[in-house]
N, C-alpha and C positions, 0 to 999 in steps of 0.2 A: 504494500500500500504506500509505501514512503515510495518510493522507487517514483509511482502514479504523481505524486505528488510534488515528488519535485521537476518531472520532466513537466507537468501542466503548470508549476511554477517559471523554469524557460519560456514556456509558450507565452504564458500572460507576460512577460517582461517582454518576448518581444515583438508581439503583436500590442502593447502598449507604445512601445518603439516606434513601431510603424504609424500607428495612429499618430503620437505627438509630430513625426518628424513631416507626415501628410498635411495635419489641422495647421501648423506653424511656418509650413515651408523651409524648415531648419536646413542649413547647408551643412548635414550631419549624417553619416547612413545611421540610420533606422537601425541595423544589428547594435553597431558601438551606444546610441542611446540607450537599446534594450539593457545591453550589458554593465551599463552605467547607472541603471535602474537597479538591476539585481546585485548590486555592489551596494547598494543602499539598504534594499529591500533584506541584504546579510548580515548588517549589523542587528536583527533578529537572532536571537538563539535559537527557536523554535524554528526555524527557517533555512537553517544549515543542513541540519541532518538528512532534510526530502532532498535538498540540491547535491550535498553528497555521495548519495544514493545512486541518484541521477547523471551525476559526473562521472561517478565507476562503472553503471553501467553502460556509457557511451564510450569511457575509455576502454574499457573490455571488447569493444568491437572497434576498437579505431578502424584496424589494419583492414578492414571490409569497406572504406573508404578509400582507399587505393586501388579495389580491383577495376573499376572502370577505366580512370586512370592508363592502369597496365595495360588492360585490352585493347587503349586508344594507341595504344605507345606500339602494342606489337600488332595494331591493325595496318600502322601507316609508318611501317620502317624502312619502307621505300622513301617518302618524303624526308624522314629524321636520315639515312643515308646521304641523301641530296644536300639538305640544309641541316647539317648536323652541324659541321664545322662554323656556321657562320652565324647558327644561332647561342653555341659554346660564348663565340667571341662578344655575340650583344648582352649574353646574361653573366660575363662577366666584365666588361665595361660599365654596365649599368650597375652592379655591385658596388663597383668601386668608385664609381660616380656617385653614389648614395651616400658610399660611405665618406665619402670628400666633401661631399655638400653637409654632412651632419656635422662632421668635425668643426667645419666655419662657421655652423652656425652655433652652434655650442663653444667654442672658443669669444663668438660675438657677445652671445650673453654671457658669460662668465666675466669678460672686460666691463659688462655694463652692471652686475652687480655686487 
């Protein structure tokens, strides 16, 4: 019964999510508000134990999120053949572009506070 409860707990946070982030127009995805909610909604005690429940059991099946994944990988290994090499080279440029763009801006604010 906790298990039920705290996955309908997920749901209502983030179909609340949804809701605020539609009513407000907020420039926010809808999941992160959800998640921002239930980050509130866990400073409950009574409230942990269903979420929980509910995190072990979705962690217990992670790796069942990956088969689709897989199949897309090994349906079209003719294209990843193809553009293997050139798409290695833009997911690790864009890596480290990420990672260059964080440092300045974390070095920016650290000067300013």
């Amino acid at each position: 019964m906790e298990l039920l409860q705290g996955f309908a707990l997920l749901l209502l946070c983030q179909s609340a999510g949804e809701v605020l982030v539609r009513l407000t127009a907020a420039p926010l995805p809808a999941p992160v508000l959800g998640a921002g909610l239930l980050l509130v909604l866990l400073r409950w005690t009574a409230l942990r134990a269903p979420v929980a429940a509910a995190a072990d059991g979705l962690l217990g099946h992670l790796s069942l999120l990956f088969v689709p994944v897989g199949v897309g990988v090994i349906t079209h290994l003719a294209l990843l053949s193809e553009f293997g090499g050139r798409m290695l080279v833009a997911i690790v440029l864009s890596t480290w572009a990420g990672l260059v763009v964080t440092a300045l801006v974390l070095r920016a604010l650290l000067k300013e506070g």
